[in-house]
Structures are given as C-alpha cells and as structure tokens.
GUZARO-947949 format. One line per field, with one value per residue (C-alpha): residue number from 1; x, y, z. Coordinates in steps of 0.1 Angstrom, whole numbers. Last residue first. Layout:
REM residues N
marza	NUM,...
xx	X,...
yy	Y,...
zz	Z,...
REM end
This chain:
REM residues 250
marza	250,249,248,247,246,245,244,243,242,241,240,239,238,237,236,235,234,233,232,231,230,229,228,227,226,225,224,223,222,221,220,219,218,217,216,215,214,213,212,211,210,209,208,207,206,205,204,203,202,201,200,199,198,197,196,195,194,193,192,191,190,189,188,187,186,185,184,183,182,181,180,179,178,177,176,175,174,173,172,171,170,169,168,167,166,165,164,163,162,161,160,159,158,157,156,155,154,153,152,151,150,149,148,147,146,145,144,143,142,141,140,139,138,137,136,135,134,133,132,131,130,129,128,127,126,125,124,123,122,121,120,119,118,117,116,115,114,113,112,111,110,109,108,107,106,105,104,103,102,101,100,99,98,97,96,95,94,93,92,91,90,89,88,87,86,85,84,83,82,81,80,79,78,77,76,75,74,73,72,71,70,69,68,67,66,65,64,63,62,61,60,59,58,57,56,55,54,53,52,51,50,49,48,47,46,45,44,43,42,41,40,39,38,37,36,35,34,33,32,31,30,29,28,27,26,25,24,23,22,21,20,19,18,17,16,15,14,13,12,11,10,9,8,7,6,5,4,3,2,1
xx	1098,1091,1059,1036,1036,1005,977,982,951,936,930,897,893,881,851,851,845,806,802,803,772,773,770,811,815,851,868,851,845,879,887,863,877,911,910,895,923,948,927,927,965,973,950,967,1004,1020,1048,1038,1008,1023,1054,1020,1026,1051,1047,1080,1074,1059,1073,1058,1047,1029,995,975,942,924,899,863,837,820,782,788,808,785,756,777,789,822,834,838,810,805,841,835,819,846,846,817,783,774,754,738,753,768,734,719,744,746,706,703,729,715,681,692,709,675,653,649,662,684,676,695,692,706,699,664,641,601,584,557,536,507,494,526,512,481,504,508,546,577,586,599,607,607,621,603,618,602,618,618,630,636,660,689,663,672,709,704,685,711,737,718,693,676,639,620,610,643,622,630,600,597,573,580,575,551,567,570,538,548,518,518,551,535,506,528,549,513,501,532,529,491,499,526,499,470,491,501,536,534,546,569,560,530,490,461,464,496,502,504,524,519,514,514,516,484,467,473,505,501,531,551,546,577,580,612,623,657,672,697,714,710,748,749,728,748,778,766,761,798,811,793,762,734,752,759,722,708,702,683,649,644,609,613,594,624,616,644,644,665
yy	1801,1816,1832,1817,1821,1846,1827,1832,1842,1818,1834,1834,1815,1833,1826,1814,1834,1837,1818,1840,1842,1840,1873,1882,1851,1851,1871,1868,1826,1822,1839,1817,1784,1798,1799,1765,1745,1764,1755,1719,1718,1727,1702,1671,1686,1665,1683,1689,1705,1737,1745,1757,1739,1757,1782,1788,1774,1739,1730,1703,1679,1667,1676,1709,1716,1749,1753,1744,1773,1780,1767,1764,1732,1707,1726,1717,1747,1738,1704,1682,1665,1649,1634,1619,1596,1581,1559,1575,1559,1536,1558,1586,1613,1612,1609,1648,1668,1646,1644,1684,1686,1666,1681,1715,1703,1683,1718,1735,1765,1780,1811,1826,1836,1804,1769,1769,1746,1743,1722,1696,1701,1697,1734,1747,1730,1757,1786,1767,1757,1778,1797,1762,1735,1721,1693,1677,1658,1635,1622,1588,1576,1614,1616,1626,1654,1672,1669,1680,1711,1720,1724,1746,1749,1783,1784,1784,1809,1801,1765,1730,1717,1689,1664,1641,1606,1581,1550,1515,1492,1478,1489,1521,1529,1528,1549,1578,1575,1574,1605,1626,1620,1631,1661,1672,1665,1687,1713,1722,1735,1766,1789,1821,1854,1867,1868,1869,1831,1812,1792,1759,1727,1694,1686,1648,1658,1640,1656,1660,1652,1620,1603,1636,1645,1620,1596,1582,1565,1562,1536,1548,1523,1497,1486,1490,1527,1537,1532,1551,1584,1576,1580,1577,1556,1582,1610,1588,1583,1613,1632,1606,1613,1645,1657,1653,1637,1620,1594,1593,1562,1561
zz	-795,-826,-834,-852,-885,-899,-920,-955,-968,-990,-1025,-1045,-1073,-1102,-1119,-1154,-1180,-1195,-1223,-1256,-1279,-1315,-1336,-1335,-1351,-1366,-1335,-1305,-1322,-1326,-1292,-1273,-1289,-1284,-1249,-1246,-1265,-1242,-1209,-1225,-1235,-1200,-1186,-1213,-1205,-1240,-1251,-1284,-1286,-1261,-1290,-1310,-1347,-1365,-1395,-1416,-1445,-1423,-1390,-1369,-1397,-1386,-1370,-1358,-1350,-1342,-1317,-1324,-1330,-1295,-1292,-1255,-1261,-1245,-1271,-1300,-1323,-1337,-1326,-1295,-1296,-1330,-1326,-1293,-1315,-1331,-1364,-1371,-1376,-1350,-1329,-1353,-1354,-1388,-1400,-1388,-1408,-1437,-1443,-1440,-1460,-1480,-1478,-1485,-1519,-1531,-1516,-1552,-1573,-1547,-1523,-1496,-1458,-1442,-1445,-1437,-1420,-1415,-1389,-1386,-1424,-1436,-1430,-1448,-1479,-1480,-1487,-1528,-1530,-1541,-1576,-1593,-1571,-1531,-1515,-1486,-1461,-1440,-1409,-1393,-1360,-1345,-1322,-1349,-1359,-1324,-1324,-1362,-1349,-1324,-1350,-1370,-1393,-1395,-1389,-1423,-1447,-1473,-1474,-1468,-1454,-1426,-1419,-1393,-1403,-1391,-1372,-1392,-1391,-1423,-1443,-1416,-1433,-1467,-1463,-1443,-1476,-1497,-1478,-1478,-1517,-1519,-1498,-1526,-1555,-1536,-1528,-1561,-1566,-1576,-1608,-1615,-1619,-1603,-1611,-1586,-1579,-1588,-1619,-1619,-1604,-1604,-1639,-1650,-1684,-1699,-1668,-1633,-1610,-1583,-1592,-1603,-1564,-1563,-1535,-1524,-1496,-1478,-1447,-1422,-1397,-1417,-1419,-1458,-1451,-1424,-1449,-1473,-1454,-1439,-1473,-1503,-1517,-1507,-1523,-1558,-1559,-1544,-1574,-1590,-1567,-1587,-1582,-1541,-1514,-1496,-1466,-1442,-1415,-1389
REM end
C-alpha cells in the first residue's frame, strides 16, 4: 500500500513512521509514504496558502488552489511511475465517522491520499476534489497530522504480513465477523493477583465452553459499556425431542 500525505508538517511523522509494526511494513515494503506540502505551491514572498475567508469570520482558510495543486503533483508522480492514483480522503470533524469498518475498507485500497488540514478549515471548494471525508469523532484539533495516524495505524496493521498473527485483527472489538461486539476480556498469569483471580473457566482448558463464555461477555460488555451499538440477536433455541414412550414390556 501506498499512503501519500498532503500535510504542512511532514516532520511529525518521522519517529511515527519508523516505529512498531508501522515501521516495519515500511522496511518490508509493505507500506510506502509520500509527502507533498501545499507550502510548495503557496503564493507570494511567504509562500501563503491560506487567507482570509469571504464575508468576514474568525480564523483563516486554506486556499484551494494550493491544496489541489499538491493532490495534482502526487497524482503527477504516481502516473510518472505508472503506480495507481490515490483515493482522496479529508480529515475533517464534517466527515463520516471512522470506524472499524472503514479501515477494512481503506486496507483494499492500493494507495490512499490523506489530507491534513490547518488553521480555521479549508476553502468549501476543496471538498469537490476529494473521494470521501473521515472523522474521528465529534471533536476538533488544530490540524489533521494526529487523525491521519491513526487513521494510518488503524488501516496498516491489517495488511497481510503485518502482525505477527492475523487472527489477531479479527477477533477484536468491533470487527464485522464479530457483530461489531467489544472483545471479551483477557486474562494471563499470574492466576491470582490482590485478591482478583482469573475466571476458574480459562484455566481448565474446555475450548467450546470457553467460546460460549468468551461470547457471553462480548454481548454483555458492549449492553453495558456501549449501550449505542447494536446487539446480535440471541441465538435460537433448540427445540427438544420428545421422548418417545417405551414400549411396553413384554
């Protein structure tokens, strides 16, 4: 996968890029980074690429005409080595909430493009450039560079080849396979800790019985800490056999 960064402040992804499993997909080529500042294509002696916004307000814009310019040179650059266009995506407060199904999504993708905001927001006219729009959640920071790492981290680790264990991406808090649930609680040694023990169950190694339990707590985690997500519907029951009647004897 390929991630190109449109961003004003391309050094605060240095140590990010470089750690963890986010640095290792990039030793192994599995992710590759670009960056293009708007700064590049900014007017005047200063480079400006932002200015004050049309029938007054407080804060200032990002120009459209700079941030277009740098989704054109990245689009520019991967045509140069015949690599596929990226999707553009804005990280804005205005745009659908990212969640767990969105990184399944984005982890399709060959190449995305992610495009950090600044200042009071970017001129209307950007949003016309653009493939989709993502949010973190209903607040506000003073740029995208955070949003797009998590947005980075979240859709990296799964990637094939990047964990350790990939049935770890699955069975976790809010995957599709899982109904969305939160993930179960975990336990490991020791068994007994100031007075709190692991579940007597864990221990004694009855893998269906641990997977009903496992189950069970999923849906009561999330009744309980998510009350806004969605609960599976329960299981049907299995209906009883009726005993047939013994003959009688003789």
């Amino acid at each position: 996968m390929r991630i190109d960064l449109v961003t004003l402040f391309p050094e605060l992804f240095t140590t990010f890029l470089a750690t963890s499993f986010v640095g290792r997909a990039t030793e192994r080529g599995i992710l590759t980074t670009r960056f293009q500042s708007p700064r590049d294509f900014g007017l005047g002696r200063h480079l400006s690429v932002d200015d004050t916004p049309y029938g007054g307000g407080s804060g200032m814009l990002m120009r459209v005409d700079c941030l277009v310019a740098a989704f054109e040179a990245l689009d520019e650059k991967a045509a140069a080595a015949e690599q596929p266009k990226a999707k553009r995506i804005l990280l804005t407060p205005q745009g659908r909430r990212f969640d767990q199904r969105a990184a399944i999504a984005l982890a399709e993708e060959p190449a995305l493009m992610l495009v950090c905001g600044r200042y009071e927001g970017f001129d209307e006219r950007v949003r016309g450039f653009v493939d989709d729009e993502l949010s973190l959640g209903d607040f506000v920071m003073t740029g995208g560079e955070v949003a797009a790492m998590a947005v980075i981290e979240a859709t990296v680790r799964l990637l094939p080849g990047v964990l350790g264990n990939e049935a770890s991406t699955v069975e976790e808090s809010h995957h599709p396979s899982n109904d969305g649930l939160l993930e179960y609680a975990h336990y490991t040694r020791p068994v007994e800790f100031r007075g709190q023990r692991v579940p007597e169950l864990l221990t004694q190694g009855h893998h269906a019985q641990i997977a009903a339990w496992r189950r069970a707590q999923a849906v009561e985690r999330t009744r309980s800490r998510r009350p806004d997500l969605p609960l599976p519907p329960p299981p049907p029951e299995k209906k009883k056999r009726a005993k047939r009647p013994k003959p009688p004897p003789g």
